[in-house]
ROMITI-43429 format. One record per residue: residue in three letters; x, y, z of N, C-alpha, C, CB in turn. Coordinates in pm, whole numbers, padded with zeros to 5 digits, always signed. Glycine has a CB too. Example, Ala and Ser with C-alpha at 12.3 -4.5 7.8 and 13.67 -1.06 7.14 Angstrom:
// residues 2
ALA+01319-00569+00780+01230-00450+00780+01320-00330+00780+01131-00447+00905SER+01285-00225+00708+01367-00106+00714+01290+00003+00787+01408-00060+00572
// end
This chain:
// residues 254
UNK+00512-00711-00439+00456-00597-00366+00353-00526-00452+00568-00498-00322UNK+00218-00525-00406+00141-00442-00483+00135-00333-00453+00037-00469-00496UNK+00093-00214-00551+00111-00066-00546+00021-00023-00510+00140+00002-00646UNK-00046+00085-00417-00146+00127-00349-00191+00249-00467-00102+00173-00187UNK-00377+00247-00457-00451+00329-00580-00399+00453-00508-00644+00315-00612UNK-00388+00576-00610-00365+00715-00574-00499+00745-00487-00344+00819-00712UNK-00469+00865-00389-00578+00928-00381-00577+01054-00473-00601+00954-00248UNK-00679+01115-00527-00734+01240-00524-00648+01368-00433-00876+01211-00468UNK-00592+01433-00521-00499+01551-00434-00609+01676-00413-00338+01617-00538UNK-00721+01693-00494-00787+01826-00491-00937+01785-00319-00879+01861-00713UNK-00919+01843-00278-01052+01854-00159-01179+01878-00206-01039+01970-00056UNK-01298+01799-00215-01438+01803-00275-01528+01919-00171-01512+01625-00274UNK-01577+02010-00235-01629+02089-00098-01816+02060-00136-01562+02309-00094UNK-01873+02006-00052-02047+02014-00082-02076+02137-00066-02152+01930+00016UNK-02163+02114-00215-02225+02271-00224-02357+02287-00042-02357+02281-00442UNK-02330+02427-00045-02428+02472+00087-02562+02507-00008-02359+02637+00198UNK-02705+02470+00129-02822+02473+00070-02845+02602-00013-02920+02454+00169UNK-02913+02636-00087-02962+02778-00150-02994+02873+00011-03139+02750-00272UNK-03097+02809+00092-03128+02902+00211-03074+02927+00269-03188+02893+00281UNK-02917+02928+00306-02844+02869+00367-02788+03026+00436-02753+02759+00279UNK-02798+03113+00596-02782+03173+00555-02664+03246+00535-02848+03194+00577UNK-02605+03364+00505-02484+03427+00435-02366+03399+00565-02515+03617+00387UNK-02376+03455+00681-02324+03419+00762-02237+03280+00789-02402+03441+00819UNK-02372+03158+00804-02306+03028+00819-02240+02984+00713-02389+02931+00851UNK-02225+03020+00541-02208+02976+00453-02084+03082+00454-02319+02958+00361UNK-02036+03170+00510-01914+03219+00525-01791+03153+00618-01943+03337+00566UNK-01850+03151+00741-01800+03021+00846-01757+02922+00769-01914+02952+00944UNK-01834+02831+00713-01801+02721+00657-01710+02727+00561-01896+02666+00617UNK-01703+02809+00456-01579+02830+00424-01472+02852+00489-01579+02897+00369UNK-01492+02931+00569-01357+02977+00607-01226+02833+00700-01408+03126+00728UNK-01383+02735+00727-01365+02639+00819-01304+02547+00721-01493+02591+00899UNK-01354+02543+00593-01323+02457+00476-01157+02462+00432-01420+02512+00350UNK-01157+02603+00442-00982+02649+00393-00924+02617+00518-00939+02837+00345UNK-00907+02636+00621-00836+02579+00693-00852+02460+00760-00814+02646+00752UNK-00932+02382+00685-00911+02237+00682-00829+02169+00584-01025+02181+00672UNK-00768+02274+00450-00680+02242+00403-00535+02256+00471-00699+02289+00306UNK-00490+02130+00415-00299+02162+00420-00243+02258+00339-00203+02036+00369UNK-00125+02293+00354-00058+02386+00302-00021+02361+00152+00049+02407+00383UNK-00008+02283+00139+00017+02195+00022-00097+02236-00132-00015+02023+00091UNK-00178+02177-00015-00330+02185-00094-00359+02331-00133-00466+02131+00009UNK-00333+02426-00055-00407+02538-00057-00267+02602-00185-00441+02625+00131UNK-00162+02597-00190-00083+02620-00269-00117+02588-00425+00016+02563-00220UNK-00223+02431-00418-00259+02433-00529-00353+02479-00600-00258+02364-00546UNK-00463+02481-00509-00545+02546-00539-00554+02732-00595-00599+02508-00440UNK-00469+02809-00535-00367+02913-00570-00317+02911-00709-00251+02899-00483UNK-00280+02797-00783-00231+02812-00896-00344+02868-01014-00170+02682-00922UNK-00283+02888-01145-00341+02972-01231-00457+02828-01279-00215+03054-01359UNK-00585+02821-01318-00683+02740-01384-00614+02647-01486-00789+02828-01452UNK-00568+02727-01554-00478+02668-01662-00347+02543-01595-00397+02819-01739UNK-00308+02625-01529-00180+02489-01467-00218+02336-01400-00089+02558-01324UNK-00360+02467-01317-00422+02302-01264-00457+02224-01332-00528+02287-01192UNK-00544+02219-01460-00549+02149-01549-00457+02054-01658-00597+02212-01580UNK-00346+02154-01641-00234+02080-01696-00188+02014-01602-00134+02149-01755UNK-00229+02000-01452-00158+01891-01391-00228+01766-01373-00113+01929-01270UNK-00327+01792-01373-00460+01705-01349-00404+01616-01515-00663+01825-01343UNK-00410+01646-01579-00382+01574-01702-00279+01533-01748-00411+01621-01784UNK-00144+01542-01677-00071+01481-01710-00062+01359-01623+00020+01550-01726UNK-00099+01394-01461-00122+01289-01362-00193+01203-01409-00175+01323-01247UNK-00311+01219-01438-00391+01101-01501-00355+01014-01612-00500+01146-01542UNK-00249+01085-01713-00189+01029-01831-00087+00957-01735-00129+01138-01958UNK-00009+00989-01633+00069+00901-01619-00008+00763-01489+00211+00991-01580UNK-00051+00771-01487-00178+00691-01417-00195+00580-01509-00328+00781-01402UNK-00266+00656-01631-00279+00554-01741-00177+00450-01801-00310+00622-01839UNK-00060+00520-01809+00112+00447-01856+00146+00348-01765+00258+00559-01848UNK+00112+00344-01606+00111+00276-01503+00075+00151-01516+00049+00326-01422UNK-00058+00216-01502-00192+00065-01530-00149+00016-01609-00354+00074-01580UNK-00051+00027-01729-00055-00036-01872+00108-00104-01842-00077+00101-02033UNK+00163-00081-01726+00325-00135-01698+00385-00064-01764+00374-00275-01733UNK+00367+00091-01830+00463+00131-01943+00577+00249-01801+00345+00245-02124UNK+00636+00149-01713+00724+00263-01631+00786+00346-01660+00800+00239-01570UNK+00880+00364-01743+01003+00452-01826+00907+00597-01872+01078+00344-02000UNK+00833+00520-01932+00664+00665-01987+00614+00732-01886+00489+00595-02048UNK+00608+00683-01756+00553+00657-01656+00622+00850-01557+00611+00465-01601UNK+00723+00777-01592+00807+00832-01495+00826+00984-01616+00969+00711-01444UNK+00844+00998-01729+00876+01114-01770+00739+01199-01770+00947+01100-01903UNK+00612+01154-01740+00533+01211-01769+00480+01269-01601+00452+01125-01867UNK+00566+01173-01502+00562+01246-01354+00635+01403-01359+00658+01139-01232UNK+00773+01338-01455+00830+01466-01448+00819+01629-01481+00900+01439-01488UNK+00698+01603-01595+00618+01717-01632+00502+01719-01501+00549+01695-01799UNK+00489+01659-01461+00380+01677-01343+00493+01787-01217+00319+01469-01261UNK+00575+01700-01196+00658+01783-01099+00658+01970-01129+00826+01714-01118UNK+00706+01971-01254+00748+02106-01324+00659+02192-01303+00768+02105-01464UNK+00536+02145-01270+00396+02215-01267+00340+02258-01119+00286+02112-01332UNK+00354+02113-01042+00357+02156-00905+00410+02063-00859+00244+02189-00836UNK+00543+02073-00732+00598+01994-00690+00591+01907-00553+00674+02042-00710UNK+00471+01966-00470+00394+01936-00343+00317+01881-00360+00348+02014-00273UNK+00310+01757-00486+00186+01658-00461+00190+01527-00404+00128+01630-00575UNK+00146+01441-00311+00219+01342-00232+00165+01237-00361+00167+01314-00043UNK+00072+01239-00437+00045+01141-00543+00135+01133-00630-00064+01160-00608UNK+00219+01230-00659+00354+01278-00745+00453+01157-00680+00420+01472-00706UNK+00477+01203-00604+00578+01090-00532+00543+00976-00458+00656+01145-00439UNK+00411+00943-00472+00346+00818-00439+00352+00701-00586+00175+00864-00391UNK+00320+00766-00672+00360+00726-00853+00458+00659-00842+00404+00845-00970UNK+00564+00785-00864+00700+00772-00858+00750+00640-00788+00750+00889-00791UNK+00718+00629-00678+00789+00502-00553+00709+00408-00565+00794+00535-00377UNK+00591+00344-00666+00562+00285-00723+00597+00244-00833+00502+00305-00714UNK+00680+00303-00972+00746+00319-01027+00876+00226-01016+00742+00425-01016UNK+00942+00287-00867+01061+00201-00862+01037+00091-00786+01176+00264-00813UNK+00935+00078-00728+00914-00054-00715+00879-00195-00799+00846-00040-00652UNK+00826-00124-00925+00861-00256-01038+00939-00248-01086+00794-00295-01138UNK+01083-00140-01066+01219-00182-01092+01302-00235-00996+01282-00088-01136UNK+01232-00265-00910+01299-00339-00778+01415-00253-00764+01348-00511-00795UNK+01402-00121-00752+01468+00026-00684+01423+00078-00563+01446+00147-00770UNK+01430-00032-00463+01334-00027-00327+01406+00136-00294+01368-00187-00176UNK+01549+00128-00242+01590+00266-00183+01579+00385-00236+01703+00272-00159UNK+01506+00381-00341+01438+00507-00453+01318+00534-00418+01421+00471-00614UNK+01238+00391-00448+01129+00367-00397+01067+00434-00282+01136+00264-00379UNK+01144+00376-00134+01132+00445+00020+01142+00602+00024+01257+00391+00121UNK+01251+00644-00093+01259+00808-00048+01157+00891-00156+01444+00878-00068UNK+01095+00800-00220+00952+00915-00274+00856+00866-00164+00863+00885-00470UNK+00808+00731-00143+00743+00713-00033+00702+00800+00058+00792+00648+00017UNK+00876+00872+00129+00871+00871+00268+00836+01025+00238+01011+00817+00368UNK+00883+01100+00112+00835+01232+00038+00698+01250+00057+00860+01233-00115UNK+00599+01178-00010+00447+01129-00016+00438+01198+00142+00409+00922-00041UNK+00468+01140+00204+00399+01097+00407+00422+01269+00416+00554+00950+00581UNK+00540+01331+00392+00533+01498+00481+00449+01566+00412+00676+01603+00490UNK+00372+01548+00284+00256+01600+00229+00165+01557+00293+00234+01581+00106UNK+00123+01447+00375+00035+01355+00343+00029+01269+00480+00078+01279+00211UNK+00076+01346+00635+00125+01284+00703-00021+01138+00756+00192+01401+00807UNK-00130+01164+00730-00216+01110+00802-00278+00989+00694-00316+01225+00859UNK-00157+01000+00602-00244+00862+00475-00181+00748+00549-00183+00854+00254UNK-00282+00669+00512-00249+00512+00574-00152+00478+00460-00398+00386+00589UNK-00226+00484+00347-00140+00399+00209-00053+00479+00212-00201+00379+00045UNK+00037+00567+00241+00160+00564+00227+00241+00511+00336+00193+00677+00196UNK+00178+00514+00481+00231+00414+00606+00249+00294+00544+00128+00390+00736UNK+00188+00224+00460+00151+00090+00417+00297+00059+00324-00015+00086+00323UNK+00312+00171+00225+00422+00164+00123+00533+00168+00216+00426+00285+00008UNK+00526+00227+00272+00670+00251+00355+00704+00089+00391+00649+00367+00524UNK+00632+00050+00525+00628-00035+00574+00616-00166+00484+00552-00007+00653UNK+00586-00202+00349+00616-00270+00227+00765-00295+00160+00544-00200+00139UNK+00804-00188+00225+00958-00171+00151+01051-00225+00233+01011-00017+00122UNK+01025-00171+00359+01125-00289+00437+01073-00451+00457+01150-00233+00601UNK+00970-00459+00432+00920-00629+00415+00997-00665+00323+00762-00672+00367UNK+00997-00634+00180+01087-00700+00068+01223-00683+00113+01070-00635-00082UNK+01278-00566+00122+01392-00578+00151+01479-00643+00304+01409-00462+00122UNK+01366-00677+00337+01393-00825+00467+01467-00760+00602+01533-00979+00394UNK+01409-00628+00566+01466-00553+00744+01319-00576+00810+01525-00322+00753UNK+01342-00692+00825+01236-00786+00987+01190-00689+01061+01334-00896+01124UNK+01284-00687+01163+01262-00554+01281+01185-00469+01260+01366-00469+01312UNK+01246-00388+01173+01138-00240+01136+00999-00281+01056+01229-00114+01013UNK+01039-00376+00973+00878-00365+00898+00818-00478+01032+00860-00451+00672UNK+00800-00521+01101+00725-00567+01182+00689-00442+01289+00790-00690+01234UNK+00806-00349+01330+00751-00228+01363+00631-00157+01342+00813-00168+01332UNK+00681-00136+01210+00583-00052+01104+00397-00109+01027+00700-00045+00962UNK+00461-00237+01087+00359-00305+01063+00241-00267+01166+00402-00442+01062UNK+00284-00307+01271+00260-00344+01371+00158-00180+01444+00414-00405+01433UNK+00235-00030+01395+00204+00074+01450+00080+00099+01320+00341+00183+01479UNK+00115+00069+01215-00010+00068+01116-00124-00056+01113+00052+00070+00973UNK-00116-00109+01187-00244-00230+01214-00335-00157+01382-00138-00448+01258UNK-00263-00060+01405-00330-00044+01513-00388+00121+01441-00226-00059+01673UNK-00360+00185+01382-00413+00295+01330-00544+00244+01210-00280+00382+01266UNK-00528+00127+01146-00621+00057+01042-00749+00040+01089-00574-00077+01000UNK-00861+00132+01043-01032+00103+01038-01038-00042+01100-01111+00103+00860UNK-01176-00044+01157-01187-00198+01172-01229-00276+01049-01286-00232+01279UNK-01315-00190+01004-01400-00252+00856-01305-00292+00764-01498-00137+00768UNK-01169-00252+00757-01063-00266+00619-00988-00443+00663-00896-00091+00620UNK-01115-00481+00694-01039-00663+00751-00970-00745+00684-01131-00774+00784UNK-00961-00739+00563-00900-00763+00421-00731-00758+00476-00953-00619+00286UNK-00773-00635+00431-00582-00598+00491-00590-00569+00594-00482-00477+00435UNK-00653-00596+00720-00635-00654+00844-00538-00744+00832-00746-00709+00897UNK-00613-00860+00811-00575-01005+00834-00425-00992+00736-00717-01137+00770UNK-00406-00953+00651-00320-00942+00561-00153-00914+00621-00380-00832+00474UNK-00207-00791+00679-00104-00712+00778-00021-00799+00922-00205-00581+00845UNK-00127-00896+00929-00101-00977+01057-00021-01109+01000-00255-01020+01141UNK-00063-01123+00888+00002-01271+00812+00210-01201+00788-00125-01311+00577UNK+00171-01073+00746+00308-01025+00688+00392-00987+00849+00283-00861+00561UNK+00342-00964+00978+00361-00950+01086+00423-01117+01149+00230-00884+01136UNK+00344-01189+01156+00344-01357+01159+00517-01408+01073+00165-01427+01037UNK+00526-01364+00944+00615-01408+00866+00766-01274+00954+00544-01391+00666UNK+00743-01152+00980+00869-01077+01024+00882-01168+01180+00840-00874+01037UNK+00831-01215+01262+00829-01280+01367+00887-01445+01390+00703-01263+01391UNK+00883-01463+01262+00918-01605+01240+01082-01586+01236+00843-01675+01089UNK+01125-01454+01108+01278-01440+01093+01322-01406+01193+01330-01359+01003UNK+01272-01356+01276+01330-01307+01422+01295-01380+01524+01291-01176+01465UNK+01285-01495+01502+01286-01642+01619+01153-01631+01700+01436-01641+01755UNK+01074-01540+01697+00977-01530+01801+00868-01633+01743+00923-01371+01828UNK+00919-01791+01817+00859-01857+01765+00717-01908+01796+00930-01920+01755UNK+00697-01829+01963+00631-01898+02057+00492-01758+02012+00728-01921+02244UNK+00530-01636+01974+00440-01557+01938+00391-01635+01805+00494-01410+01927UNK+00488-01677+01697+00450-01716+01589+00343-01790+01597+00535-01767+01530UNK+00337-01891+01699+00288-02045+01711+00101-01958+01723+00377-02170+01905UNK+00099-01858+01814-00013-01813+01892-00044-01752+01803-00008-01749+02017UNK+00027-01655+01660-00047-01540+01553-00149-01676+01505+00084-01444+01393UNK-00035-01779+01438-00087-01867+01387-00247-01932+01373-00016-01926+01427UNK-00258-01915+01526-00403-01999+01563-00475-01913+01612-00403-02118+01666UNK-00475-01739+01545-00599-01657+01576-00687-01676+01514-00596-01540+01571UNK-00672-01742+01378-00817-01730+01302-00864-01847+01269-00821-01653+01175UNK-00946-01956+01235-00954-02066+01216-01048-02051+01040-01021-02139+01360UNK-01064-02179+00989-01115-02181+00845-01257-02107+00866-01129-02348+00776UNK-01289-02089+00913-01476-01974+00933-01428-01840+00850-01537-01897+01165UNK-01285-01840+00943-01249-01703+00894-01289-01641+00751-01110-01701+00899UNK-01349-01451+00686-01316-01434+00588-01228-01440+00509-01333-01385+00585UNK-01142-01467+00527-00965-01433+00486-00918-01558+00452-00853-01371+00620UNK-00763-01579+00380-00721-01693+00351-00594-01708+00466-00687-01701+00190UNK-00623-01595+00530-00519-01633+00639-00497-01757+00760-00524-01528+00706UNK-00581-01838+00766-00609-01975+00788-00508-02027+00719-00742-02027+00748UNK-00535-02062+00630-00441-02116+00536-00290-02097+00466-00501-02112+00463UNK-00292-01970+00464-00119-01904+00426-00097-01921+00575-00086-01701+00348UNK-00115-01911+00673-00054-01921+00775-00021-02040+00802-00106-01872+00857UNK-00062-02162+00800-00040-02285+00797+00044-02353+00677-00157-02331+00810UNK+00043-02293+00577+00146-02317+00459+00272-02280+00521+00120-02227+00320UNK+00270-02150+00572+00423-02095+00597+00451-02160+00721+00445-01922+00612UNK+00375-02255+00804+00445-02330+00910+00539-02431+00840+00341-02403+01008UNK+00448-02509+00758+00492-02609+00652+00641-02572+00598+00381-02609+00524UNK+00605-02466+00523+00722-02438+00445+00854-02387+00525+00681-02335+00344UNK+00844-02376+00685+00957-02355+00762+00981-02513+00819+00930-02232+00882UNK+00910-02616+00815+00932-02742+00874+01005-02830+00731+00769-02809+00942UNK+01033-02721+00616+01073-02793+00493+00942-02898+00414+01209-02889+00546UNK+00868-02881+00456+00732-02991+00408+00668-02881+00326+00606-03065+00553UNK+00722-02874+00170+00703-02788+00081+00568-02888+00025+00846-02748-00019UNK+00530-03006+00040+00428-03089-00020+00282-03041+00057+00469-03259+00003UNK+00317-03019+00198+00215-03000+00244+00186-02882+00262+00202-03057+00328UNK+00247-02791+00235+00223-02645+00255+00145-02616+00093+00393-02546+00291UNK+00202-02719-00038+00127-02679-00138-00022-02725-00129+00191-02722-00255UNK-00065-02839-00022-00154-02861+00009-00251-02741+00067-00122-02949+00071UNK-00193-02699+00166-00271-02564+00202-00303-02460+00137-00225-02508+00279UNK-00212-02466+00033-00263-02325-00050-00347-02355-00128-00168-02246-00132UNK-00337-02512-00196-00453-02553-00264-00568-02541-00247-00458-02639-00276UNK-00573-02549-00101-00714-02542-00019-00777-02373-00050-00679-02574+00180UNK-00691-02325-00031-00718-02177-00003-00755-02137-00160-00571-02085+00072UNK-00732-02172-00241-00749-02161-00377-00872-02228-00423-00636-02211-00445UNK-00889-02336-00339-01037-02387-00380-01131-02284-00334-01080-02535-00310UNK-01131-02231-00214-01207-02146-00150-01248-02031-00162-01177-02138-00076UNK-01126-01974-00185-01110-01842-00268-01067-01837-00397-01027-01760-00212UNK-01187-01846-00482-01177-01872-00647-01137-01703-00701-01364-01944-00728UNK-01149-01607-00623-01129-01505-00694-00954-01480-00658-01244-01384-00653UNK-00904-01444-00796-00748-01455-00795-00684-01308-00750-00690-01499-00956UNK-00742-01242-00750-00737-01067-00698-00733-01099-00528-00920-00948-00755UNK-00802-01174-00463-00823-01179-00332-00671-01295-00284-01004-01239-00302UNK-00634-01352-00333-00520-01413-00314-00409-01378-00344-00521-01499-00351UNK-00431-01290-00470-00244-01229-00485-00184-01187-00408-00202-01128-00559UNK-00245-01088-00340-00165-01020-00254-00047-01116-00164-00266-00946-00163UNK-00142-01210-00126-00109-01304-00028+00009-01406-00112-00260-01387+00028UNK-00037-01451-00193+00076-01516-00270+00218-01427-00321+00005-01573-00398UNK+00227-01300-00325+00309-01194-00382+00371-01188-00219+00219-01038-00467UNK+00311-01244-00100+00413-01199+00049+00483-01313+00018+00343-01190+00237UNK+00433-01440-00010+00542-01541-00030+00627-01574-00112+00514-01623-00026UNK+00645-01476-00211+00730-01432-00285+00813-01359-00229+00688-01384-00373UNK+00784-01278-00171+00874-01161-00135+00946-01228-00031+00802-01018-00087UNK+00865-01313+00034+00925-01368+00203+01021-01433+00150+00826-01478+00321UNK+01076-01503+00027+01130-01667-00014+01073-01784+00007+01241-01704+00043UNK+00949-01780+00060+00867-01922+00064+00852-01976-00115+00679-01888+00150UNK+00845-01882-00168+00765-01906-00341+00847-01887-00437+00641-01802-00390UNK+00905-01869-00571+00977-01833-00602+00896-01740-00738+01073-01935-00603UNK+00939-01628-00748+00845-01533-00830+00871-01544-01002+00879-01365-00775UNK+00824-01465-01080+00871-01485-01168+01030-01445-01206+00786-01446-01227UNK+01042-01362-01133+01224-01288-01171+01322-01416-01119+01281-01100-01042UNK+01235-01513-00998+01319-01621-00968+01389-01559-00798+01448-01645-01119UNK+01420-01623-00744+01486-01589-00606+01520-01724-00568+01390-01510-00490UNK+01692-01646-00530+01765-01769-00497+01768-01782-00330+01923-01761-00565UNK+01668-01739-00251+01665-01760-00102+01519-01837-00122+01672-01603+00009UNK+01460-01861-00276+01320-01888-00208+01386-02097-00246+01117-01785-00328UNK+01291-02145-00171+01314-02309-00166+01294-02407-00235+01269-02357-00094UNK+01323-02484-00361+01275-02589-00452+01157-02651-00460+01340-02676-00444
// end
């Protein structure tokens, strides 16, 4: 499962023209602050000094992240908390955190923390809906999938197609084989995506023809030489049991 980039907790406001006049440049503020959340405006409220000390410890633990140092990771959230405790990046960290301790039910409840700060972020819809994929509750993460592929930009086709492959695989455990058959053959090799191909592996690898499914991914690997654009995709067949990861999984197949 990969971890989704933080956003930015502070609101960027564009400066108004110099001519601009006093009136409309009052409006607009006023329009500006209550385009903040409650959350936000709480922080902004705090003393100069605190904000800064939060801004800098967040980013230090940002840094401990990127570097896999979790344990660091996590004590340096905890001075973040102490400072202000309404940040959905706070507990977006965090449930990232326990997700490379494979602490999914830790994981889900900073997650689901993140979303009531934060009700309109996709990437935390995404985390959520990630957590029941690994932890193999079918039903709901095909749910969740399913209500976040229809809220998803069109332009974000990447994890479009992505979302539909991990949709394809919850549909398969739940017998819907005849939908499966039809996800299967939405996209053909033209396609941007390697979903052509992982999709046709994971037919393979449910017909037990683990030879020819390594065939398909081969393909997809010739094609897509960049290894960033395939992980993701190779990390669902890990998680699914098609692959077997590095920690090893005894549901995934020889």
């Amino acid at each position: 499962m990969k971890t989704i980039a933080l956003l930015s907790l502070l609101v960027s406001v564009v400066p108004l023209a110099a001519q601009e006049p006093e009136k409309a440049t009052e409006k607009k503020a006023i329009e500006g602050e209550q385009a903040l959340q409650p959350n936000q405006k709480a922080f902004l409220n705090l003393p100069e000094e605190n904000r800064r000390e939060f801004a800098k410890h967040l980013n230090e633990a940002l840094r401990l992240f990127q570097e896999k140092r979790v344990f660091e990771t996590l004590e340096e959230l905890d001075k973040v908390e102490k400072i202000f405790a309404d940040s959905p990046e706070l507990y977006n960290l965090r449930g990232n955190c326990y997700v490379e301790m494979r602490a999914f039910d830790k994981a889900l409840a900073q997650f689901e923390k993140a979303k009531t700060y934060s009700k309109d972020n996709l990437n935390f819809d995404f985390n959520i809906a990630e957590i029941h994929f690994v932890t193999k509750d079918w039903k709901k993460a095909l749910e969740l999938l399913d209500a976040f592929l229809k809220k998803l930009p069109p332009q974000q086709l990447a994890l479009a197609r992505l979302v539909e492959f991990k949709k394809l695989l919850c549909m398969n455990k739940l017998g819907m084989k005849n939908e499966v058959a039809i996800l299967a053959e939405k996209y053909d090799y033209l396609d941007d995506s390697p979903y052509y191909y992982y999709a046709k592996a994971a037919l393979a690898y449910d017909k037990k023809d683990a030879v020819g499914a390594e065939e398909w991914l081969g393909r997809a690997a010739r094609i897509f030489q960049n290894p960033q654009i395939l992980a993701p995709w190779q990390d669902t067949l890990v998680e699914y049991g098609y692959i077997k990861g590095i920690i090893g999984d005894e549901t995934a197949p020889e």
